[in-house]
Each structure stands twice: as C-alpha cells, then as structure tokens.
N, C-alpha and C positions, 0 to 999 in steps of 0.2 A: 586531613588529621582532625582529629576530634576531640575537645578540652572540655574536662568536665571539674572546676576547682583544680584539685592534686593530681588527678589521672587525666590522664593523656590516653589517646588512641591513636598506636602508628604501624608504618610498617615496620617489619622487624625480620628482615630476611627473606628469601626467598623469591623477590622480586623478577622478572625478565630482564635478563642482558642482552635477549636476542631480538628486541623490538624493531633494535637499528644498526644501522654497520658500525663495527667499531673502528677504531682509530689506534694504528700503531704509532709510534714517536718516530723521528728522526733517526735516533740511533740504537731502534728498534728493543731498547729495552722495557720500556710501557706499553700498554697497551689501555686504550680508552674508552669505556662505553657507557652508556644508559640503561641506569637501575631503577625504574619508578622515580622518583622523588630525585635523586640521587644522581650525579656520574663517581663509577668506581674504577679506578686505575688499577691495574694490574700489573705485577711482572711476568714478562716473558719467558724469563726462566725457571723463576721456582712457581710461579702460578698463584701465589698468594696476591692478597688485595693490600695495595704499598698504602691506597687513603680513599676516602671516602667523601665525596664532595657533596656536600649538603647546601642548601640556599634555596633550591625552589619549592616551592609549593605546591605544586602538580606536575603529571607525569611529562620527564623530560624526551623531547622528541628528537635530539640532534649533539652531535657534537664532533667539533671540528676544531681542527690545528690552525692556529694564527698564522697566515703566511709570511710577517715579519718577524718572527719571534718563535721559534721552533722549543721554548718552553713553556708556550703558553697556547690555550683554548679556550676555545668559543664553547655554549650551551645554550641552549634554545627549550623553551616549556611552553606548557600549554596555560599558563601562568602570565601568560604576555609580557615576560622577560626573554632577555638574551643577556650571558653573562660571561665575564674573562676570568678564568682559572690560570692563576701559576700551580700546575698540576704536582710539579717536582714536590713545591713544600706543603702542599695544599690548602692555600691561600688565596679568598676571593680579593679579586681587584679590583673588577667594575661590575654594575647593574645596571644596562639598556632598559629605562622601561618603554615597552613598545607601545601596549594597550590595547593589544589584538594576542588570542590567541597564536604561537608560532608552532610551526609543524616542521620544518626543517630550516637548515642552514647552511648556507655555500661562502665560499672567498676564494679569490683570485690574486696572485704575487700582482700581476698587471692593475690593479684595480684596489688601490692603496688607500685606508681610510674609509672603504666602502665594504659590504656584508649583504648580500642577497638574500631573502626569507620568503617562506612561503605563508600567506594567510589568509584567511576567509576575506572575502567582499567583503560580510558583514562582523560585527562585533562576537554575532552569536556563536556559541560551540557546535549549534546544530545545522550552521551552513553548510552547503555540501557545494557551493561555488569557491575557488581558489584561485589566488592571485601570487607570483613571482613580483616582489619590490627590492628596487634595492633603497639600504640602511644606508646614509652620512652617519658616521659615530664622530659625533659633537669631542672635539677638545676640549676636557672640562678636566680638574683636577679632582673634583669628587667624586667619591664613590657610590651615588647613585646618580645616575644621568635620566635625562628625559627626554628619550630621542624620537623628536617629533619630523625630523626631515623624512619622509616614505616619497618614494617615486616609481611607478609602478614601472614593470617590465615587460610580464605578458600576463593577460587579463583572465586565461581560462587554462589551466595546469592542472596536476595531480598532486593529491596532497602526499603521496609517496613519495618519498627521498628517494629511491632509486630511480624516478624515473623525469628526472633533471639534472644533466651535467654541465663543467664548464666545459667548452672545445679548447684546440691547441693555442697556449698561452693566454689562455682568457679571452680568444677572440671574437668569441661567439659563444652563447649559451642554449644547451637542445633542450626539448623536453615535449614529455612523451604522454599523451593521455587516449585511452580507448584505439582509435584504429588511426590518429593523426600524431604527425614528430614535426612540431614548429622549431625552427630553429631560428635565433634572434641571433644580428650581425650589433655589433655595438658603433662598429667607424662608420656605416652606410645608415644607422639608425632603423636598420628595417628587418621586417622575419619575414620566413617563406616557410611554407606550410604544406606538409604533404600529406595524403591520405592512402589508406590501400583498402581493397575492399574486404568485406566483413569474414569470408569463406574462399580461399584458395580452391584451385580447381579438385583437389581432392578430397577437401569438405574441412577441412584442417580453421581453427580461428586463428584468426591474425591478430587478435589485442594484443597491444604493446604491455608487457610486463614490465620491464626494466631496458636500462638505458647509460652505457658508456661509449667514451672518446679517446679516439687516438692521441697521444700527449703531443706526439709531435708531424703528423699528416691529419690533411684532412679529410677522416675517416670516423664516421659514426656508429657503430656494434647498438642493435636493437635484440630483445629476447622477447619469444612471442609465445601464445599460450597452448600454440600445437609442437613445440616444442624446436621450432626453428631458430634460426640466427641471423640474423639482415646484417650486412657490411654495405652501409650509405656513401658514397662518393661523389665529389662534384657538385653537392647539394648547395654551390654558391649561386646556383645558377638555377633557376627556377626548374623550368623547363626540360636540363639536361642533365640530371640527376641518374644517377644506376645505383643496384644495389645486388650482391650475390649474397645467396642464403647455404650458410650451414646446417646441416641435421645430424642431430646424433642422441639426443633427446625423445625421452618418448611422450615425454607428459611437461609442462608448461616450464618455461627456464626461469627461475626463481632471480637469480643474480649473473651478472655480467660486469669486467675488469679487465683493460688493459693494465702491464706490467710498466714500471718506470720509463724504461728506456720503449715500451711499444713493439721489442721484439715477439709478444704472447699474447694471447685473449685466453681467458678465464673464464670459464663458464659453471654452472652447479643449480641442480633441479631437485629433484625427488629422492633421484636412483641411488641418492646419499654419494654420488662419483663427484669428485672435480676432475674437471675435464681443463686441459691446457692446450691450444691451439698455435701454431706456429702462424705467425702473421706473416700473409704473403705468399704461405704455403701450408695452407689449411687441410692438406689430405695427412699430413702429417700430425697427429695426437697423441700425446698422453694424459693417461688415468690414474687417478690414484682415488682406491676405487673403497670398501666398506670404511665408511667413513661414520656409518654408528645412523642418522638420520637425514631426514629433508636436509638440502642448504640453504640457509633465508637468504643471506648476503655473502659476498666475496670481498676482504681488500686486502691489500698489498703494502709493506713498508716502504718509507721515498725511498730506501736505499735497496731495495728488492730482494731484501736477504729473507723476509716471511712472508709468508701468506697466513692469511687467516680467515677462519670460514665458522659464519653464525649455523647454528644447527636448530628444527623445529622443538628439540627437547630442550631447552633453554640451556645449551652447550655453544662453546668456543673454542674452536679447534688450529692449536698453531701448527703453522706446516713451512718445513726450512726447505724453501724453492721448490714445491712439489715434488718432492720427495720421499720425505719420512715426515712423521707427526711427530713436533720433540713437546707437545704441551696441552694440556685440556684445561680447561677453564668449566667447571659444571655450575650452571646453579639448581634451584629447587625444579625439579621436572614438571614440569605444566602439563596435564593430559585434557580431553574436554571433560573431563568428572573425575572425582574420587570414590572409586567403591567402596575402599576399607577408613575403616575409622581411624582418626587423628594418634596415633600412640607414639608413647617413649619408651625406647628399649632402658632399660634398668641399669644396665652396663656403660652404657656406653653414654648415656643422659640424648639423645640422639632423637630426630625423629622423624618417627617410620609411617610413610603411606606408600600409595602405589606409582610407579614410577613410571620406568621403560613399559612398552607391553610384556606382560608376564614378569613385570620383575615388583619386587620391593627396595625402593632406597633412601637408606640411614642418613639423615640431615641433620649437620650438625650448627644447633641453632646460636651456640656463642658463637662459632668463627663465620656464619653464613656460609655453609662450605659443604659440597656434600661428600660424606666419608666412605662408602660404596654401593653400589648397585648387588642386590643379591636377584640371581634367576630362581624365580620359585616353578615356575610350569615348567623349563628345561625343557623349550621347542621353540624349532626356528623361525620365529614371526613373519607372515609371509604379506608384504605390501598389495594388498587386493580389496576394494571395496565390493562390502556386501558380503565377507568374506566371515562368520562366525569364528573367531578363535576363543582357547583359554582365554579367564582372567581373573584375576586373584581378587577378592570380594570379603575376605577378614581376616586380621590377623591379630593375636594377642600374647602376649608374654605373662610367666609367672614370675611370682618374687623376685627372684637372685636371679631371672635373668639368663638363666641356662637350657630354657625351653622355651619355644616359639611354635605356635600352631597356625595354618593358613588354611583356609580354604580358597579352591578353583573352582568355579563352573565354565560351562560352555554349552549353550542350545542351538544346537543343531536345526532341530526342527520345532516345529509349536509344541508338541506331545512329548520329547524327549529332552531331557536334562542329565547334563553330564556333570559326576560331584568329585572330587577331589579333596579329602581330608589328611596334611602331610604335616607332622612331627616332625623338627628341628631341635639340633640339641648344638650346643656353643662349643666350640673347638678351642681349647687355650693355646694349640701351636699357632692356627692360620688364624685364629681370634673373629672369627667368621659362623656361621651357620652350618651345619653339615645335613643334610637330609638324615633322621633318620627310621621312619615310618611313612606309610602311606597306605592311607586307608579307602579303595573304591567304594564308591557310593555309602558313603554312611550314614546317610536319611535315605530314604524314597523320595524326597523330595528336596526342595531347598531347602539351606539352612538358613534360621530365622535369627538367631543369638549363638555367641558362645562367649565363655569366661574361664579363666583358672583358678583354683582354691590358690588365695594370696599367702596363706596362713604360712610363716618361716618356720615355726614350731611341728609342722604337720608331719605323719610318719609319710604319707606317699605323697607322691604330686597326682594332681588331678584337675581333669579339662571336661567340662560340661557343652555340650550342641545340644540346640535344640531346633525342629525342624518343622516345615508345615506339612508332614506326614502325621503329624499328633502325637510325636515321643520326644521325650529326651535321655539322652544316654550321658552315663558317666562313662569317662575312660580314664586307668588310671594304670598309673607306671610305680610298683613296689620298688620302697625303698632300697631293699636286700637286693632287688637287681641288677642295681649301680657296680657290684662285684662279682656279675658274673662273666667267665668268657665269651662267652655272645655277646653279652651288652644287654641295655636295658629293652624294655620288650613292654609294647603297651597293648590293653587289651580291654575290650568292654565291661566294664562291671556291675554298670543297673542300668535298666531301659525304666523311666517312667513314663506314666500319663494321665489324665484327669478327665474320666467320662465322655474320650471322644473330640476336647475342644482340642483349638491348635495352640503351644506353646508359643510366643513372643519375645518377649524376655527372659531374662536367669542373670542373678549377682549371686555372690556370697557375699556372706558379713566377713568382715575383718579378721576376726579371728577362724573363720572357715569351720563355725560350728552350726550354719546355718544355708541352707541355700532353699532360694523364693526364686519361682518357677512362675510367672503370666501367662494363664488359659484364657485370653480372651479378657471376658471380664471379671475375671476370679482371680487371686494370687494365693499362691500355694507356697508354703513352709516346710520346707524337709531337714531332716537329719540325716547329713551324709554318712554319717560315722555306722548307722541302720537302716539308713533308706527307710523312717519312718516320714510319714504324711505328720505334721506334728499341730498343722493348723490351717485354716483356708480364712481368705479376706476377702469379701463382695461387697463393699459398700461402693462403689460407682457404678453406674447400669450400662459403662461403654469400655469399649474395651482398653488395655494399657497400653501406653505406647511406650513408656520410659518405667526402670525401672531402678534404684539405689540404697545402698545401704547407708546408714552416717557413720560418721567417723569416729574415733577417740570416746571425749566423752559424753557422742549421740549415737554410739552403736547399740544402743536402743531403740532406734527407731528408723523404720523401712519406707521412702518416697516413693511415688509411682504418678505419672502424670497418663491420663485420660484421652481418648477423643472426643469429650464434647467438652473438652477444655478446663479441666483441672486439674490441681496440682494436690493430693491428699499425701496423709503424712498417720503412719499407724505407728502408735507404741507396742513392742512387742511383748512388753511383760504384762500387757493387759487386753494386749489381740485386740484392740479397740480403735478406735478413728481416731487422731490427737486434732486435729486440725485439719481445714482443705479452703481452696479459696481457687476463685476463678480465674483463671489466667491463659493463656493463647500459648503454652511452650513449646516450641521445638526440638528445643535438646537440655537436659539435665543430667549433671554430673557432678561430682563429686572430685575434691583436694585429697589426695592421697595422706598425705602431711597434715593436717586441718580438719577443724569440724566444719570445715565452709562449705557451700555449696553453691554453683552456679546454673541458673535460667536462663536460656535465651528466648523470650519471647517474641511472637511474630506480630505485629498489628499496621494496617495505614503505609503498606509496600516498606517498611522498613523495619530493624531489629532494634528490642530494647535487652538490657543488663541487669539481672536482678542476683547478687551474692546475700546468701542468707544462712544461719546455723538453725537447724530442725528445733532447736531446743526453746529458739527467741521470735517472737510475733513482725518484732521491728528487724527488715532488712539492715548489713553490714554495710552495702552501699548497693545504688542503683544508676542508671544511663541511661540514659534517652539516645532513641535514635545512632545507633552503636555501627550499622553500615545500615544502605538498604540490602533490601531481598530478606532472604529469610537464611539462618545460619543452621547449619546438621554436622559438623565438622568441629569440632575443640578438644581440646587437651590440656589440664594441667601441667606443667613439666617443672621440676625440682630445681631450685636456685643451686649453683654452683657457691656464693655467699648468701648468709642471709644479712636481708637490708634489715635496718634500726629504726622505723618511720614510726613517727609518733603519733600521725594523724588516724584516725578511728574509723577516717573513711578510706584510709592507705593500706592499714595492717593487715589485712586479706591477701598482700602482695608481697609479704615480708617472706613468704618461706618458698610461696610455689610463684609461677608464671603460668598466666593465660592468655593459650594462642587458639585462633579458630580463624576458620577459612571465609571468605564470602562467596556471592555465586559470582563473581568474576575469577577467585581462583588465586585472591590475593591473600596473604600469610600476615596476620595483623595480630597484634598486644597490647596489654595494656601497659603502661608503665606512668614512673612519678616524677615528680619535677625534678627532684632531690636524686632522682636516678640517674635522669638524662645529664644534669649539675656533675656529679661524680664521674661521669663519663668524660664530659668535658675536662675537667681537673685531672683526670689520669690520662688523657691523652698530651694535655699540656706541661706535665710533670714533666715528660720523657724530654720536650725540649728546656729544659732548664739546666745551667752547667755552672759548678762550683766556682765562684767568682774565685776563691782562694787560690785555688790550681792552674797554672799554667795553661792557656790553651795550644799544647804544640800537637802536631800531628801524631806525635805517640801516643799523645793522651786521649784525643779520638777514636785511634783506634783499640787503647786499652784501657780508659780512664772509669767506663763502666762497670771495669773488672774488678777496679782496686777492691778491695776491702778495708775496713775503715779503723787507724791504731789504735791496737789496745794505749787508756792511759797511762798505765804501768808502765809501757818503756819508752815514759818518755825520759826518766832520767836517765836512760840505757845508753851508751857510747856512739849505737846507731842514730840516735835520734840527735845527735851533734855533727851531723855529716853536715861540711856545705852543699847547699841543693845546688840540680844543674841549674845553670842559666836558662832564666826563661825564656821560650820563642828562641832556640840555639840553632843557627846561622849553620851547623854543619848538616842538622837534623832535614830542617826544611829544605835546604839543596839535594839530599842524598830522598828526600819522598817527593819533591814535589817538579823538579827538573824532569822536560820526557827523555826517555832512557837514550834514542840515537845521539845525545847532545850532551849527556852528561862527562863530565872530565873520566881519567881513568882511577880505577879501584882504589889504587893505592893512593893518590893523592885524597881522596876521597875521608879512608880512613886514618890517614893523619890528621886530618884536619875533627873528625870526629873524635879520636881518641884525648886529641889535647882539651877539647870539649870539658869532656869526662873529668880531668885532673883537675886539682887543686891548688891556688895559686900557693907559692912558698913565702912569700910575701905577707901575705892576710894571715899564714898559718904564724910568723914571727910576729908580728902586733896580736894577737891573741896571745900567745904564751907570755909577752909583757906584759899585757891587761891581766891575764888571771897572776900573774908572778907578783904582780901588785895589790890585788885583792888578798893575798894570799898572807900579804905582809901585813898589811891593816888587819885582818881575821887575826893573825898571832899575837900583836901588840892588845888588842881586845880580850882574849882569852887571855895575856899574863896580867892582866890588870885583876881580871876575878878570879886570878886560879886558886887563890883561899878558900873560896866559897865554893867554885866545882869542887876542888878537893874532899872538902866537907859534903858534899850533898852527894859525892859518886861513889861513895863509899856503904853499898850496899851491905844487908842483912845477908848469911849464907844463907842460899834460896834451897829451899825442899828436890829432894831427886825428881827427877821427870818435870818438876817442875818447867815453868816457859815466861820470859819476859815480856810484858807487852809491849817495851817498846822495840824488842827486835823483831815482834810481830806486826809492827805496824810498821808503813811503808817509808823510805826513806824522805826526809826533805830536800826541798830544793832551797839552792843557797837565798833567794829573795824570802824563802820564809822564814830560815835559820837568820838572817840579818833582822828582818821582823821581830822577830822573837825577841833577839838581845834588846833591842831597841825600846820593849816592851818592860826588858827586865829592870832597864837603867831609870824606869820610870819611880815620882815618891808616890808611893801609896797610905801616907801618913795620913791624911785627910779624909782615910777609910775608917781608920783604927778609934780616931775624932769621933766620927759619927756613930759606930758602934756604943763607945762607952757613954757618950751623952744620951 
C-alpha cells in the first residue's frame, strides 16, 4: 500500500481467492480463504462475503482452523506475521511476530501450543532455500507477541502448501519436494527419505506436485506431473516401503484429499473433472465432470458434508458430497493479459474487461462480486496449447448504456486475420446483453480504435472503428428504427481517410459535435453531422498515441500524447497549440464527471500519477511511484455517493474513482483517509444496539425492523400500555431451549400468554394515584374558576374560522401543572420596573 498525505493506494477488489486452499468451518457454514492482503470468510450458502479480515500487510499465504478452538484461525503472510482470527465476529486476537517471511501454515490436535510454518533459510524474499519449523506460541496476554522460540523440522521443503501434510494423528509430518517425499517420524525423532527416478519407463515425469494423508492408516496419496497417483505404504520402514499408482489423468494432478473418515481420495487436474476414488478399491470412480476450469486445490469439511474446489479462473466451487454443485464463489478472473480496455457499463455501474476465454465479465466493484459472465465469441474453447482461437480485444458502451460493441479477432496464420465486429443491445426482461448485429471483417485489417458518440441529445446512435487498413468508418443505427418490426438495423454510413496514413485514435467531444481522427502524426477534425474535414493539427513530428477530449468547462480543448514523449494540449476555437510539455505517458484519460484528467507516466521501472484540468498549468495532485511496471489499464468509475472532502489535493475523488490494473494483474485505487474512517464507522454502526430497548431474542430478531414513534402519540392511550418484562423467562425458554427437550406446547403457551397480561394489582394503584391527582387538579381549578370564567369567554369567532389552540397539540399533565404553577406566580415586580 502506498500513502501519499490524504490518498492512499490499495487494493480494492478483485484480488485471488484461489492462491490457496481454502478452509471450510466445523459446521460447514463458512468457508475461509486468502484474498491478497486480506482473509475473507464466506457463506456456504448464500455465497456472499460474512467479513473481511484485514491486518496484514502483504500477500497472505495460509490459513488454517485452530485445532482447539473450532471458531477460531490461524493466517500466515508474507509480512512475517502469523495471526489468530475469531473469524465468527471478525476480530483480531493475536499477532505472532515471526520475523521471516511465512509461506504456509500447519497444526496438529496432538501437538498442542505448537504451529509448523514454512520459511526461507534466510531473512530475504528472494531465497529459493526453505525450511519446515515448528512455532511455541508464547503465553502472553497481549495482543502482539514476539515469537522468537523456532525449532527447525526439516531443512529443505517446498514452499508449496500442498505439498506438506500432517500423517495419522499428527504422527508424522510428509513432504514432498522435486522427485524426493521425506517423511519425519516425531516419537523416533527421525525422517526417512525416498526418491524415484526422474522418467518412468514410458517417458512420463515423476515430480511430486502435491501431497495428502490417510487420516487414519498409514497411507500417503502423492500427485505427479505425468498425471499419476502413488498410494505409499509402510514407509515406516526404510527399506520396505511399496507404493501403487493410479492413472486417470492426462496432464499433471494439481491437488490431492482424503475425505474425513478416509473412505475416498480426491483428486482434480486440468480436465476441470473431480475425480473421487474409493479407498481400497480404486477401480471404482466417480466424476463429476465440467466443472467450468483447471482445479488448483481440493478440501473437504471435518464433518464431510462439502467439498470444495479452487478453480484457475479465480473461482470457488462448493460441491455437497460430490454430487451436485449447490454454490460458486467467483472473483475478478485473472487471465495472463487484458486485451480490452478497463470500462464501466452505465447501467449497471459494473466493470467490464475480459474474462473466461471468449467471454466478457461485468464486476461489480462495491460488493467485490462478480455479477455475470456474458459469451461474446459463442464457441466452445477448446483446452489445446498452441491452439489459435477467438478473442475479444474491445469493447465499449454508449450513454444510457443500451448498446455495447465488441470486437474479436483470431490469426490463424501470419497473413490472415480474422475480424469480428458484433452489436449488443440491453434486454429489460433478461437484463443482460442480446446479440444483435454482426459484422464480418469490417476493416481489412485490424482494428486500431473505436468509440461511441456520448452525446444523450443526439438524433442516432453512432459507433466509430478505425483500422490499420487506412479508413475509418461510421456506423450508425436511425433513431426511427427503434419502432420498427424487424428491429433496429445498423449500417455503415461514412468511410473516411487522410492521404493514405493509418488512423490510431478517434474521441468525440462531449457533446458529439466533433470527432478527431490520428493519422499518425496529424489529428483530424470532423463534423459528424456532414462528414466535413473541419481542421487538421500537426504540430508534434511523432506520431499519437493517446487521444482526448476535456470535459465540462474544458470542452475546448483536445489532448493527444506523442511518441517521443509529449503531452500537447490544442485549443479548438483557435486550432492553435495551448501548451505541451515533456513527459513519458502511457495512458491518458479523461473523468466523465469532471474536467479532470489523469497520466500515467512511465520512468526508473516504475509508474507516477499526474491529475490535472487542460485549463490550469499547476497539477490537481500528483504520486510518485504509484506501482512498478508500466500501467495501459484504467478507468474512471462513478461514485455511488459523493464524498464531501475539503482537501484540494482530495477533491479529484469526490465524484469519480480510479481504478487501473498493474502488470501483475492487481485491481488497485485510489482512496482517502476520511473514506477508509467512514468505512470503519458504518461497519461499526451496525454493531451498536439501543441501550433503552430490551435485549430479548425477539428483539434480535426484529428490533432492526422497528421503526421509530411518531411523538404525537405519545399522549395516545397506546403509549400507556405496560411494557413487557424485560429478558421474559417464557420468551427465552420457548427460542432458546433445543427443540427434543423442550416441555409440551401447551404448557409452553401458558406460561407465555400470562407473560403478556397485566398485573390487576399495579392496574388498582394507578387508578388511586391518578384518582388523587385528579382531586388536587379540581380543588386547584375551583380556587381560580373566577378568572377562567372570565378569560374563556370568548369573542363569537368568524365562520371558517379555526382556533389555535385546538390546532395546537394537546398537553401533557406535567406541562399543564407547569403552567398553573407559573400562573400563581407575582409578577408585580415587572409592572415596578416598567413604570420607573
């Protein structure tokens, strides 16, 4: 994370849940795993994220269930912490500092007090030697520890989490690195170590992938990279060790899992199959077979009622006893690149890059969630390396969001290119995308840019490509179309081009009375409305790489960044140069919302941040070193509220959010202190409960609901009800007793109904009490009734007329005893000081 003053630079979504295995609960209703920075808890059943567990500081590599304490987990980072989460309320407990980076994390019920971790020999990140220790976790009452007891275990390991487990009961620890599985005995103090050789007789590799243990025999399950199974036996014993290999597999077995009780092995590779293996009777198999992608990991709940399986598209897939699938877990799809540019559908506030192969999916960046996958190639992806298919390479939306354009390619050969240009239009029943144009080859070549006239005002919609054949073409869909029985119908309506060079670029202005056209090194001005040439710009001698309009009130003036590295800036009512300055950009874009604009400059392997308005010399704010690499990926996207920040170097963030990708593929933003504060504050709202209100279990479960009395009745008959007794003895028996044990119904509900009632008792002292007030009020009113007499003897009031005081609200008896109390006062000593 990266602090710059007020802004911050984090993650903000999107992160991998599939890095590592995840971790189901006990009573298989959470589910646990590793989000970058992050562990995020899930439910099981509706698939939403229950809390979000923040504390470390770099990416977390483990997490694991407390073996005495089935509400509570371990977490491991690369941070040289290990930490204990009460996961239920999401509340940090403890911080192990280790002081070495940690790459995974093990426990044992046998091995009480103690926590096994994997970590480099040395301090550095960049060691590639790794060591098995096990952690004493010091008894300390604080909440950071300094846990310096390490005692090594075995000295040369994988830094893979799968490929170390514990054996039966803790009695031994395997683990599996290149072509050797040392297995450590803990009573005998000693490992025995075996090797295989590097090529089976059929040419097949033997690397050890991964690595589990029978719970309760002892039997070791290795998974190898020719896609075999080893079943290790007797391996107590140096020398007299055997092992039988399963195949079923055709390509390297990703994860391996026995089931609780040890009646099943679990397998999952490539083929996107979980494979379930009968132990002890292994010709026996079941499949359960499209499963959507790769499997990284396999695990199982203690009580063996899920399985759960990490998938290569950063998916989580729950499966009730290999059977059926009752739950997915998606996050942001990680591919090795993004072709199409960073966008937000309009509609949906969402955001859109490339996804599955051949697909696009909609990411929804408040809830970190993603909302669907749409198939834009519609063809069935076929797992083959070297194998050319589709793939979707731009996509862009107009205004309101009711039109989406994409293009596909696919090269076949060096000389051929295949184009796909396909028209979506939004569906209000399925609320989805619907195909509905498709245009073959519509450059000769590749397409270089494309945009749509934004303009809401406009009579037609219309979509600009521009290609490295040397044209650009308008396409445009008549308004009057929209009502006819075919439906709308798009079709080409200008081809332009400029002496031959190849087009790069193309925006409109905002109001869509403008659109600029990059020939290389030239920028061209047209009027869409005639398809006039209206101006040309050459003042940089390289060609453009970037091209934008300003906004609001800088939609005067047109941006374009260079390759020999500048940034120029032309006023359009004077076709003139306003300004340019040298700078290294890789990407420029423009606030939808705002006349802001943001630079990503590239310099010294890392990216800097520059927001600036066309109109002002001095930047809005800028950042240093913002990630390394170099950034081509960003988006504006539209606050859902807008923030109130008064800082000058904040206000940039008040209406829109910027997010952009790194070249690791990480989803990052910027955000303010006063953001992440409110965040905090509205998550801690939620646990706050009316000290006034009773807390009984009805109120738990409906006290959210109430809504809050009007003050008007409170002098209403209702609001002199006795309230029930608080925490009532019938309530909590008849919710919180388990149901075999509970008495019968009917005793049940007498005891609640009398609950309910009103003592007769308290109701006879009350009617004394007010029958006494009632008596003193009479004796008080015949003392003055001379004077009401006189003073209530109104004027006859005008027809229609209306009393103010029968329009004003009634009194309550402590004001009307006020009052009198007021009146029996001498105000003689007023009348004094007037006349003197």
């Amino acid at each position: 994370m990266v602090e710059h003053g007020d802004i911050r630079v984090v993650h903000r979504g999107g992160s991998k849940i599939n890095s590592r295995e995840p971790v189901i609960t006990n009573d298989s209703r959470f589910l646990l795993c590793a989000s970058g920075e992050s562990v995020k808890v899930f439910s099981t059943s509706t698939e939403e994220c229950v809390h979000d567990l923040h504390g470390h500081t770099d990416l977390v590599t483990g997490v694991l269930l407390k073996p005495s304490n089935h509400l509570q987990a371990y977490s491991c980072s690369v941070d040289g912490t290990v930490r204990l989460w009460d996961f239920t309320d999401g509340i940090l407990i403890k911080t192990y500092v280790i002081g070495y980076p940690v790459y995974a994390v093990y426990a044992s019920a046998n091995h009480e007090g103690v926590i096994f971790i994997i970590t480099p020999k040395e301090s550095d990140k960049r060691c590639e030697l790794f060591q098995l220790v096990a952690l004493h976790l010091p008894q300390s009452g604080d909440q950071l520890v300094d846990a310096g007891e390490l005692s090594a275990v075995l000295s040369d390991v994988s830094s893979n989490p799968r490929a170390t487990v514990f054996g039966r009961g803790g009695e031994y620890i395997a683990s599996a690195k290149a072509l050797h599985l040392e297995v450590y005995f803990f009573k005998k103090q000693k490992s025995y170590r075996f090797r295989l050789k590097e090529d089976n007789k059929k040419g097949g590799k033997n690397t050890f992938t991964c690595i589990a243990a029978h719970p309760k025999d002892d039997c070791i399950a290795t998974g190898h990279e020719d896609g075999k199974i080893r079943l290790w036996r007797n391996f107590i014993h140096r020398k007299e060790y055997t092992y039988s290999t399963l195949h079923w597999h055709h390509n390297a077995v990703s994860s391996v899992c026995f089931t609780p009780e040890g009646t099943n092995l679990l397998s999952g590779g490539l083929e996107s199959v979980l494979v379930q293996w009968r132990y002890n009777q292994e010709s026996q198999r079941d499949f359960l077979p499209r499963l959507g992608s790769a499997i990284t990991h396999i695990a199982v709940s203690p009580d063996g009622a899920l399985f759960c399986t990490s998938h290569s598209d950063n998916k989580i897939t729950i499966i009730q006893s290999c059977v059926k699938v009752s739950a997915v877990i998606q996050g942001l799809v990680k591919g090795e690149s993004v072709k199409t540019d960073l966008t937000v559908d309009p509609r949906s506030k969402s955001l859109v890059l490339n996804g599955k192969p051949g697909h696009l999916q909609f990411y929804s960046l408040q809830r970190d969630k993603l909302l669907y996958n749409l198939d834009i190639v519609q063809q069935e992806y076929i797992h083959e390396l070297g194998l050319e298919q589709f793939e979707v390479v731009m996509v862009v939306f107009d205004a309101s969001g009711n039109w989406m354009a994409t293009v596909e390619e696919r090269r076949q050969k060096a000389a051929e290119l295949e184009l796909n240009l396909k028209l979506w239009a939004f569906d209000e029943q399925t609320q989805s995308f619907v195909l509905n144009t498709t245009v073959s080859a519509p450059h000769e070549a590749r397409i270089t840019a494309m945009c749509f006239c934004q303009a809401t005002d406009s009579q037609t919609t219309m979509l600009v490509s521009a290609g490295k054949d040397g044209h650009f073409k308008a396409w445009q869909l008549p308004r009057s179309a929209h009502a006819e029985d075919e439906g709308p119908s798009w079709s080409c309506d200008f081809v332009g081009a400029y002496h031959g060079l190849v087009p790069e670029c193309c925006c409109f202005s905002a109001d869509g009375s403008l659109l600029a056209v990059s020939f290389q090194e030239v920028v061209t001005v047209w009027s869409p409305a005639s398809w006039e040439l209206l101006t040309t710009l050459s003042q940089p001698p390289k060609a453009i790489r970037n091209l934008c309009f300003g906004r609001l009130s800088c939609s005067k003036y047109l941006l374009g960044t260079t390759a020999n590295n500048l940034l120029c800036c032309w006023n359009l009512l004077t076709c003139s140069l306003e300004w340019s300055t040298s700078m290294d950009i890789s990407l420029l874009l423009s606030d939808p919302l705002t006349e802001n604009m943001a630079a990503f400059c590239c310099q010294a392997g890392h990216t800097d941040l520059f927001v600036f308005k066309p109109s002002e010399p001095r930047p809005v704010f800028s950042l240093k070193a913002v990630c390394s690499g170099k950034v081509t990926r960003a988006v504006f996207a539209p606050r859902e509220e807008m923030l109130e920040s008064c800082e000058e170097s904040s206000q940039w963030l008040n209406r829109s959010q910027l997010y952009f990708l790194t070249q690791y593929m990480d989803l990052m933003t910027f955000t303010t202190k006063a953001e992440e504060e409110d965040r905090l504050m509205a998550s801690s709202k939620q646990l706050v409960i009316d000290d006034s209100v009773a807390m009984t279990p009805f109120y738990l479960l409906l006290g959210k609901h109430r809504k809050p009395e009007n003050p008007d009745t409170l002098s209403s008959p209702s609001a002199d009800r006795t309230p029930l007794p608080q925490g009532s003895v019938a309530i909590k028996e008849l919710l919180q007793t388990p149901a075999h044990v509970l008495p019968s119904t009917s005793f049940l509900c007498s005891m609640f109904v009398q609950s309910l009632l009103v003592s007769v008792t308290d109701a006879r002292e009350e009617n004394k009490h007010a029958e006494k007030e009632m008596e003193s009020e009479k004796e008080e009113e015949d003392s003055e009734g001379e004077m009401e007499f006189s003073t209530s003897r109104p004027e006859q009031a005008l027809p229609g007329a209306q009393s103010a005081e029968s329009a004003a609200p009634p009194l309550t008896k402590a004001q009307v005893r006020e009052l009198r109390r007021v009146k029996k006062l001498d105000h003689g000593w007023l009348s004094g000081l007037l006349h003197s």
